[in-house]
N, CA, C and O atoms as a MOPAC input file, in Angstrom:
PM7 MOZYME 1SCF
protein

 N      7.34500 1    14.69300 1   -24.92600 1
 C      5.90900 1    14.55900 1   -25.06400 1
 C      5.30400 1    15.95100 1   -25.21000 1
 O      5.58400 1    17.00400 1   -24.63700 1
 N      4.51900 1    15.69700 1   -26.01200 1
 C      3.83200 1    17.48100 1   -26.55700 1
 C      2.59600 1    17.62000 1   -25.58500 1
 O      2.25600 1    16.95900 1   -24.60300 1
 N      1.97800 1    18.85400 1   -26.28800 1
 C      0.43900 1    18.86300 1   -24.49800 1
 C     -0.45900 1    17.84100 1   -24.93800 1
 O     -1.03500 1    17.21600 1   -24.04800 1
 N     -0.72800 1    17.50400 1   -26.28400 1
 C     -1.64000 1    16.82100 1   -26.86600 1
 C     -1.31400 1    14.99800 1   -26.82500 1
 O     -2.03800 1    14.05300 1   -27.13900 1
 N      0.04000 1    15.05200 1   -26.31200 1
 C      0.24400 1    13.60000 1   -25.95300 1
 C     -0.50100 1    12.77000 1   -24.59200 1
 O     -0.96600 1    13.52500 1   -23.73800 1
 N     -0.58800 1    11.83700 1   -24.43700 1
 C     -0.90800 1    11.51100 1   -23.17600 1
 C     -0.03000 1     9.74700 1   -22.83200 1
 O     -0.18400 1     8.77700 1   -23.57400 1
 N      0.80700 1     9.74600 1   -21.60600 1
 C      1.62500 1     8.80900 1   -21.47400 1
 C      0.89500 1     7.27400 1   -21.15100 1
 O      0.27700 1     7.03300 1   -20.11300 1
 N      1.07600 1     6.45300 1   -22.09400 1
 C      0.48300 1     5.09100 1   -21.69600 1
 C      0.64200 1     4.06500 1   -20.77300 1
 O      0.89900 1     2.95300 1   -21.23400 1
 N      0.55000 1     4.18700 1   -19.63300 1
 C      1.03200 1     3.07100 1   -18.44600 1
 C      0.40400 1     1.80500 1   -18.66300 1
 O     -0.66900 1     1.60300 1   -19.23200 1
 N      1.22500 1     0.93400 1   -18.12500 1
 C      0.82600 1    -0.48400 1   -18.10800 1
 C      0.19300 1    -0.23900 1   -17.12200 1
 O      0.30100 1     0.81900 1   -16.50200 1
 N     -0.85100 1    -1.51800 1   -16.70200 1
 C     -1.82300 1    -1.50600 1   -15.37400 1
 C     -1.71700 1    -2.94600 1   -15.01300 1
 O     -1.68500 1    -3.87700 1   -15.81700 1
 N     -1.66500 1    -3.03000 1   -13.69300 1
 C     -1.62000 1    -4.36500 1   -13.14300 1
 C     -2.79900 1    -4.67800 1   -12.28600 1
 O     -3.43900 1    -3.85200 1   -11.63500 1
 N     -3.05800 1    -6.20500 1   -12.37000 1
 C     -3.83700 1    -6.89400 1   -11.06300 1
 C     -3.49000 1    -7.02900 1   -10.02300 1
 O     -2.39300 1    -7.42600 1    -9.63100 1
 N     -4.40300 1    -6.70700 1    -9.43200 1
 C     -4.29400 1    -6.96400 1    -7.79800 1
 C     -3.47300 1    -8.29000 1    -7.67200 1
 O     -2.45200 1    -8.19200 1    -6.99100 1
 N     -3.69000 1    -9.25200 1    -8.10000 1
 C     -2.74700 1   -10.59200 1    -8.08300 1
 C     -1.26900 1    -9.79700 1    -8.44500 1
 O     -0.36800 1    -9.87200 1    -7.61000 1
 N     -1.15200 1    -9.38400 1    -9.13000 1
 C      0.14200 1    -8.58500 1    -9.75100 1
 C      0.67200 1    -7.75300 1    -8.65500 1
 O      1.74200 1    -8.04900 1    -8.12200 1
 N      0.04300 1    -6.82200 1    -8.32400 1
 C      0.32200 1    -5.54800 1    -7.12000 1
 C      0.92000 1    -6.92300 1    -5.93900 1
 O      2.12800 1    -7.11400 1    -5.79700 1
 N      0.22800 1    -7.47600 1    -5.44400 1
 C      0.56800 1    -8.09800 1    -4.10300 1
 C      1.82500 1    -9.00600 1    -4.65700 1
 O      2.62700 1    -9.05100 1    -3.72500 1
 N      2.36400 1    -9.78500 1    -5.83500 1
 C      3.32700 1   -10.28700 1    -5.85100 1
 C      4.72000 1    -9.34100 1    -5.75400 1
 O      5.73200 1    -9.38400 1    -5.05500 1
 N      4.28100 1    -8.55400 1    -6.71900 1
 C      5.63500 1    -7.32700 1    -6.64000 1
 C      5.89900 1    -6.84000 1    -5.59900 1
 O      7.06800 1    -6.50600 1    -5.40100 1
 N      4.76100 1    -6.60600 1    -4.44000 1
 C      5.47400 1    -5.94900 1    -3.44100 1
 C      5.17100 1    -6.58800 1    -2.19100 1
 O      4.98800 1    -6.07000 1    -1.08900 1
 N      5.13400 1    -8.43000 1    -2.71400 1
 C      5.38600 1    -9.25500 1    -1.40000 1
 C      4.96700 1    -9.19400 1    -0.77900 1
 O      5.52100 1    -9.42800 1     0.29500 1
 N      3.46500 1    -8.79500 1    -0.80000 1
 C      2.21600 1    -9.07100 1     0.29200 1
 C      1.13600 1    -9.96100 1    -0.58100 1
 O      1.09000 1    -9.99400 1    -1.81100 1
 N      0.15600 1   -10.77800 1     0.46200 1
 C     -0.89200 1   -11.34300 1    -0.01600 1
 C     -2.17800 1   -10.79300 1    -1.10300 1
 O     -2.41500 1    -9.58600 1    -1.06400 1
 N     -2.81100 1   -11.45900 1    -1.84300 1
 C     -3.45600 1   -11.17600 1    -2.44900 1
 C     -4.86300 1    -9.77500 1    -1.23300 1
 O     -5.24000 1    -8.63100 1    -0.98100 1
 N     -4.93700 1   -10.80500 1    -1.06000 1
 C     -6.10900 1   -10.05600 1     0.38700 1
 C     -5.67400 1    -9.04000 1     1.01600 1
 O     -6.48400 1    -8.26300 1     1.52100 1
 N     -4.70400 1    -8.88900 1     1.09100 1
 C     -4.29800 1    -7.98900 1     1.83900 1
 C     -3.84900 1    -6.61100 1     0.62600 1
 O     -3.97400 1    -5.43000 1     0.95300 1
 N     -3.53800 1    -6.86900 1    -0.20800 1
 C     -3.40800 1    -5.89800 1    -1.91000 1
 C     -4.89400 1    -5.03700 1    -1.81000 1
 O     -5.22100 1    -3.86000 1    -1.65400 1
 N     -5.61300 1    -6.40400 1    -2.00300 1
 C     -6.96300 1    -5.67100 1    -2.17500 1
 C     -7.55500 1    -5.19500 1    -0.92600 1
 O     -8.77400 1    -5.09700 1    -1.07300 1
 N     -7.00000 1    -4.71200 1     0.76400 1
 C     -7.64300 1    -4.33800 1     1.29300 1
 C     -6.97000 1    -2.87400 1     1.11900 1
 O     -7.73400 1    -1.93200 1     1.33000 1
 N     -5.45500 1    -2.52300 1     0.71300 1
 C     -5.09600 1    -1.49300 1     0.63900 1
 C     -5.66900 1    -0.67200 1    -0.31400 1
 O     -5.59100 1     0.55500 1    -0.25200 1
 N     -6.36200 1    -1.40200 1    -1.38100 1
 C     -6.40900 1    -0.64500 1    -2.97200 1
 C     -8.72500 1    -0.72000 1    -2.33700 1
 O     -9.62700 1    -0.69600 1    -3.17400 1
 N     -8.89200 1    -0.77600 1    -1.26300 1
 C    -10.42400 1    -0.38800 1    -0.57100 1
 C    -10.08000 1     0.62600 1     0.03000 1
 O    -10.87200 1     1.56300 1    -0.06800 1
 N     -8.70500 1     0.88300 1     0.94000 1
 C     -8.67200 1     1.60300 1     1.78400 1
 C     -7.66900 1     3.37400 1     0.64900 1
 O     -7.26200 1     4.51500 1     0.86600 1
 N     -7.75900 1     2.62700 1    -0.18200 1
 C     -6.94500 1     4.08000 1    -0.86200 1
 C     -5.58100 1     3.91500 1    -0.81500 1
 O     -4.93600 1     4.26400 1    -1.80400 1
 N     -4.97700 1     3.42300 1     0.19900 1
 C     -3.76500 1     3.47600 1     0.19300 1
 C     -2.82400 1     2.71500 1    -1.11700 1
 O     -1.71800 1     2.92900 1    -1.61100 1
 N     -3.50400 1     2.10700 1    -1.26200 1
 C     -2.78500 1     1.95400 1    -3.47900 1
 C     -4.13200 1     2.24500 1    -4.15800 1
 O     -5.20900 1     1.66300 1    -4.28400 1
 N     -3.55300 1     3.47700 1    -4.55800 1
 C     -4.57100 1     4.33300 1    -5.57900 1
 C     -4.64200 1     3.19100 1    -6.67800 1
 O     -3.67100 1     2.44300 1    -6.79400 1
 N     -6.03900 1     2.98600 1    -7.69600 1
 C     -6.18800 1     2.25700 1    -8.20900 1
 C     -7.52000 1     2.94600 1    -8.98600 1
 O     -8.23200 1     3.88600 1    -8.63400 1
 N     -7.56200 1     2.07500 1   -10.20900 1
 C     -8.79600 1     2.65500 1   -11.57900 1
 C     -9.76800 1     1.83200 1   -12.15800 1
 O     -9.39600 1     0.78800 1   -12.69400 1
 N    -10.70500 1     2.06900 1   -12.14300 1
 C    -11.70600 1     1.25300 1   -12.18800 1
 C    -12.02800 1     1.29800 1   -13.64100 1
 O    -12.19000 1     2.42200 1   -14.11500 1
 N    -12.17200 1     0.06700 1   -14.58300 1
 C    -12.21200 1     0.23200 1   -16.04800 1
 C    -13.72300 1    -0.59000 1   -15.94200 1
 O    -13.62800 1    -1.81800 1   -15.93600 1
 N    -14.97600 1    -0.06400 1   -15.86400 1
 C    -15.99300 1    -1.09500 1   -16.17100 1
 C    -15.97400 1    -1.96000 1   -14.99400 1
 O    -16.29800 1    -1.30200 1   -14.00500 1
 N    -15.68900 1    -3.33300 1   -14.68000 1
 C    -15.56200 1    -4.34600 1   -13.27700 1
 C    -14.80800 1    -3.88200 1   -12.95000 1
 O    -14.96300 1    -3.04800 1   -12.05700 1
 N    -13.27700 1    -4.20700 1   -13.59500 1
 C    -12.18900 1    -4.30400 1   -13.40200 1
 C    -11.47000 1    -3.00300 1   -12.38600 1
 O    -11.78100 1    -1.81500 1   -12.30900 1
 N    -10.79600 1    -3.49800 1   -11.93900 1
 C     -9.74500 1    -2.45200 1   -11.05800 1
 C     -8.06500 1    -2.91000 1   -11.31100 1
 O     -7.64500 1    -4.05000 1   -11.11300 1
 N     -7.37200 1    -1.94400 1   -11.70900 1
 C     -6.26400 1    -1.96100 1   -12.17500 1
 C     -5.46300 1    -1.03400 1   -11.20400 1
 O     -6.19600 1    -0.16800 1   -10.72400 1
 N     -3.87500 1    -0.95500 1   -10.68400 1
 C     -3.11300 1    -0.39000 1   -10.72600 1
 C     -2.18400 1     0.01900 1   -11.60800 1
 O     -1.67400 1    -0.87200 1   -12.28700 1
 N     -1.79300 1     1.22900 1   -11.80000 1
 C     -0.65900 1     1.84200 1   -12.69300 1
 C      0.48900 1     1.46900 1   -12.66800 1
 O      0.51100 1     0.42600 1   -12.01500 1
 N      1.45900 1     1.72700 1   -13.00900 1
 C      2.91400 1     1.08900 1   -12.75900 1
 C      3.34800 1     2.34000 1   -11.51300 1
 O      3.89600 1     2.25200 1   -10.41400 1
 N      2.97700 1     3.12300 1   -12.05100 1
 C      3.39200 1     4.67600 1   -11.52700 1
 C      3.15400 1     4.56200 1    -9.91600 1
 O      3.86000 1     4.97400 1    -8.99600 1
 N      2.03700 1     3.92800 1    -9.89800 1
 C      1.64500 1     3.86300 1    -8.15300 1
 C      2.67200 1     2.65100 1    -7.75300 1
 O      3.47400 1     2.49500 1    -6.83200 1
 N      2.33800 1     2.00100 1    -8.68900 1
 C      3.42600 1     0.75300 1    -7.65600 1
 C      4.94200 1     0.80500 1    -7.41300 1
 O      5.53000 1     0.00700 1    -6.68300 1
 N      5.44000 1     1.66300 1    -7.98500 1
 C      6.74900 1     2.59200 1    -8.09500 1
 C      6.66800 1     3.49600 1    -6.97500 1
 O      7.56800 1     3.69800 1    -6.16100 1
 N      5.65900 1     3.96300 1    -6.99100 1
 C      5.82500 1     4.73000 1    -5.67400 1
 C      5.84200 1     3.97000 1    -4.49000 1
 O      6.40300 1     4.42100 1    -3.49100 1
 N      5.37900 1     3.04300 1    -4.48300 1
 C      5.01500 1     2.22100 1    -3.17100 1
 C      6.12800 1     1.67300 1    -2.78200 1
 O      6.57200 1     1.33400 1    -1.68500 1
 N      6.54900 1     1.63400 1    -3.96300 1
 C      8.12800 1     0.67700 1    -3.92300 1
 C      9.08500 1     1.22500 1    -3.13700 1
 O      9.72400 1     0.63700 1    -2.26500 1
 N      9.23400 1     3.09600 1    -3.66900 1
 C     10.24400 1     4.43300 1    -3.27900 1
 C      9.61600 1     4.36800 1    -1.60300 1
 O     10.44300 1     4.41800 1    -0.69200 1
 N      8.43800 1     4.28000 1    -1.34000 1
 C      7.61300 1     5.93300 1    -0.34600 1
 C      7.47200 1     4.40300 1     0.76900 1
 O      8.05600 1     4.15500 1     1.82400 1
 N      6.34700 1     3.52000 1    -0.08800 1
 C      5.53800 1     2.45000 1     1.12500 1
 C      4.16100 1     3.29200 1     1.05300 1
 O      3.94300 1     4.38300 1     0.52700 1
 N      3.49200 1     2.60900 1     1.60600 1
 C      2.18300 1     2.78300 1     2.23200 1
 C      1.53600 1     2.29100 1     3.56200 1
 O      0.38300 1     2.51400 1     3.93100 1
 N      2.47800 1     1.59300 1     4.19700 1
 C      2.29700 1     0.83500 1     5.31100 1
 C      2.20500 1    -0.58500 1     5.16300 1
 O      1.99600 1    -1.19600 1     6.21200 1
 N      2.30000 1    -1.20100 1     4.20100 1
 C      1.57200 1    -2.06800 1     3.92600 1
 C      3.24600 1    -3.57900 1     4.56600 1
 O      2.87100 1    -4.67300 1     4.98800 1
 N      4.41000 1    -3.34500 1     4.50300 1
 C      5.17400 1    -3.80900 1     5.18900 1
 C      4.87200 1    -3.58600 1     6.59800 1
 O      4.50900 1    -2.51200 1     7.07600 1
 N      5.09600 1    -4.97500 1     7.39800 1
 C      5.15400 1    -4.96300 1     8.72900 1
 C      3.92700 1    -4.38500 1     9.51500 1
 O      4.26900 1    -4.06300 1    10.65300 1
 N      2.60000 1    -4.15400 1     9.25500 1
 C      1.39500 1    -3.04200 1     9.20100 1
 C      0.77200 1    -4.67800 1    10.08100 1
 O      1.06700 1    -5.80500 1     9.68200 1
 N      0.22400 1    -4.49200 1    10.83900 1
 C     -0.57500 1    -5.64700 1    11.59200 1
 C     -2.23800 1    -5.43600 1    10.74400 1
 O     -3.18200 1    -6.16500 1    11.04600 1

């Protein structure tokens, strides 16, 4: 990739985020209020990157076993 490139990520829904990483919908979207899944706001919409949810996957965020 050159400097003038810029890499295209897929973006997922919150419905999406919480299936992949096996938590509830409600509970997706309280992490992606609280920051802890960084997330992008297009107009309404709020999307996650693939990139974050990859990380979450590697790192966590608490969001396993978290009361």
């Amino acid at each position: 990739m050159t400097d003038g490139e810029q890499k295209i990520q897929q973006l997922f829904r919150a419905r999406e985020v919480a299936e992949r990483l096996g938590i509830s919908l409600s509970f997706a979207k309280k992490l992606m209020r609280e920051r802890r899944i960084q997330s992008i706001r297009i107009g309404t919409a709020v999307r996650v990157p693939l990139s974050e949810i990859e990380r979450i996957e590697r790192e966590g965020c608490g969001a396993r076993g978290a009361a």
